[in-house]
Structure formats: C-alpha cells, structure tokens
C-alpha positions as CSV (number, residue, x, y, z in Angstrom):
1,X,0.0,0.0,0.0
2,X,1.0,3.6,-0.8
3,X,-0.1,7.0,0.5
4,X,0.7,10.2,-0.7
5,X,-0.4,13.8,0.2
6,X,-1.7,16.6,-1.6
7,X,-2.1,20.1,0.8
8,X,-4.6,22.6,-1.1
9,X,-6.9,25.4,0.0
10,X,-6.8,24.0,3.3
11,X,-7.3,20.6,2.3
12,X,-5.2,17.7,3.0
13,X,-6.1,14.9,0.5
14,X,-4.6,11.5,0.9
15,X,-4.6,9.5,-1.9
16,X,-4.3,6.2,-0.9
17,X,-3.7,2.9,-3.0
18,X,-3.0,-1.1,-2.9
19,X,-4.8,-2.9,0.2
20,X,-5.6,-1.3,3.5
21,X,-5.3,-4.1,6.3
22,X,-4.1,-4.3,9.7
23,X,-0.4,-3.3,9.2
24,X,-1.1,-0.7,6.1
25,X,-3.7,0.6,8.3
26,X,-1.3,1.3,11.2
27,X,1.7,2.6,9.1
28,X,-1.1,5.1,7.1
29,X,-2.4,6.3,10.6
30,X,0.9,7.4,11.7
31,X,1.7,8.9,8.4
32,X,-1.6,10.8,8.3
33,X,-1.4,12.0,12.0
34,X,1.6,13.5,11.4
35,X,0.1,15.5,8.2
36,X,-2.9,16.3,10.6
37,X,-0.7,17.8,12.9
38,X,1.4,19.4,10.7
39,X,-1.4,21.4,8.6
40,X,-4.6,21.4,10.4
41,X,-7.0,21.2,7.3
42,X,-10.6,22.1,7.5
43,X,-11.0,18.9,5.4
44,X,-9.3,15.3,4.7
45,X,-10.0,13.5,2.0
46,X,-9.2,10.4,1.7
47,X,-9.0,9.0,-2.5
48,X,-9.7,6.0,-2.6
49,X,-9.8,5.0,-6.2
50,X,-6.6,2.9,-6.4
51,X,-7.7,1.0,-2.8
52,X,-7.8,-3.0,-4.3
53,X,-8.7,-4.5,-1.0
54,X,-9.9,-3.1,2.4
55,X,-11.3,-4.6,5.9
56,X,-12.5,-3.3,8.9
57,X,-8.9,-1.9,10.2
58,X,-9.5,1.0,7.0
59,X,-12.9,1.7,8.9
60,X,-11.0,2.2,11.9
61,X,-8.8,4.4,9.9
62,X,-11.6,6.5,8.8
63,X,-13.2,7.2,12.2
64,X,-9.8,7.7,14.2
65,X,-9.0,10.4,11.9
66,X,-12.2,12.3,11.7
67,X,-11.9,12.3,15.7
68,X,-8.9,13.6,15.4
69,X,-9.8,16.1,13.9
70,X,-12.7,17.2,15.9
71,X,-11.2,19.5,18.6
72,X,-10.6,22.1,15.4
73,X,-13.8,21.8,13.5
74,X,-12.5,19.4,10.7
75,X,-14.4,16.6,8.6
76,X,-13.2,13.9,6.7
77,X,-14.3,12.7,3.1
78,X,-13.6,9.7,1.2
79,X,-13.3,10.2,-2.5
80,X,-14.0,8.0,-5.2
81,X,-13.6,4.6,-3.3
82,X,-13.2,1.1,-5.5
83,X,-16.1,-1.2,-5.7
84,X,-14.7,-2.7,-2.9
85,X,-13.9,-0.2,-1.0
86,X,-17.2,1.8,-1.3
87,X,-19.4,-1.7,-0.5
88,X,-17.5,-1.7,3.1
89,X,-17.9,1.9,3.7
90,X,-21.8,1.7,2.8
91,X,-22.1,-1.9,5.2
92,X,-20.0,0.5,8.0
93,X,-22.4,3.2,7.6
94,X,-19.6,5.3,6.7
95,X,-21.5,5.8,2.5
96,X,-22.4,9.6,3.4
97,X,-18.9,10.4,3.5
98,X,-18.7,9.4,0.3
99,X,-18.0,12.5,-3.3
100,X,-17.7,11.5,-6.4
101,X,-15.1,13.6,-7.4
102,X,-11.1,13.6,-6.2
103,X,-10.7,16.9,-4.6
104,X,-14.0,18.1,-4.7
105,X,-15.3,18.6,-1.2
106,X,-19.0,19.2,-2.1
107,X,-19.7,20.2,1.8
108,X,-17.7,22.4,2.6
C-alpha cells in the first residue's frame, strides 16, 4: 500500500492505493497523523480510487481520523472509493462520506 499527500486550499487529500489491512492501516495512521498535525485542514479526504482491498482496520482508519480532527472543527471525506472499497464503507455506515469527485469537497 501507498499514501501520498496533496495540501490545497486548506485541504489535505490523501490519496491512498493497494490494500488497507491491519499493518497498512497502522503505518497510514501514523503517516496521516503527522500530516494532521502538521497542517490542520478544514477537510481530509481520503482517494480511494486505487484501494484494491480493504477490511475493517480502513474503517477504523476512517473514524480515528475524523476524531482527530474534531477539537478544530475538521471533517473527513472519502473520494471515489473502489467497488470494494465503497461496498465496506456503505455496510459501515460510513457511504455519506462518500463524493464523487477527487478533490471536490461538495460540503464544505
């Protein structure tokens, strides 16, 4: 798995691809924490369109991150997940974090 960052108009999108398991999970977690840190954005998205294979552990990912970014007002997004991806999001309950468009925060 790879992750790399793109910092824009106070957005931090992550844009994520290969699998998202246990030990991807952890390693992007630490990586994105420190981006968190480093940039406070209003918004995270996380692009999701080169994800191949994802469990619970990129749920958890998800939710610790948008907790994170509570004490400053921020909100994450997930953009353009895979199939897969986006049919463990929706069973999660996580689907209305879903846009259709990389980069494209349509709530902001």
């Amino acid at each position: 798995m790879s992750v790399e960052f793109i910092y824009e108009k106070n957005t931090l999108t992550a844009v994520v691809s290969g699998e998202i398991d246990h030990h991807s999970a952890a390693e992007t977690r630490i990586m994105t924490d420190g981006e968190l840190s480093r940039t406070m954005p209003r918004t995270l998205i996380f692009d999701m369109k080169g994800v191949t294979f994802m469990d619970s552990s990129g749920v958890g990912l998800i939710l610790g991150r948008a907790r994170e970014m509570q004490p400053w007002g921020g909100k994450v997004m997930i953009s353009e997940p895979s199939a897969r991806a986006e049919k463990i999001l929706k069973l999660s309950g996580l689907g209305s974090m879903i846009i259709k468009k990389a980069g494209k925060d349509q709530n902001a």
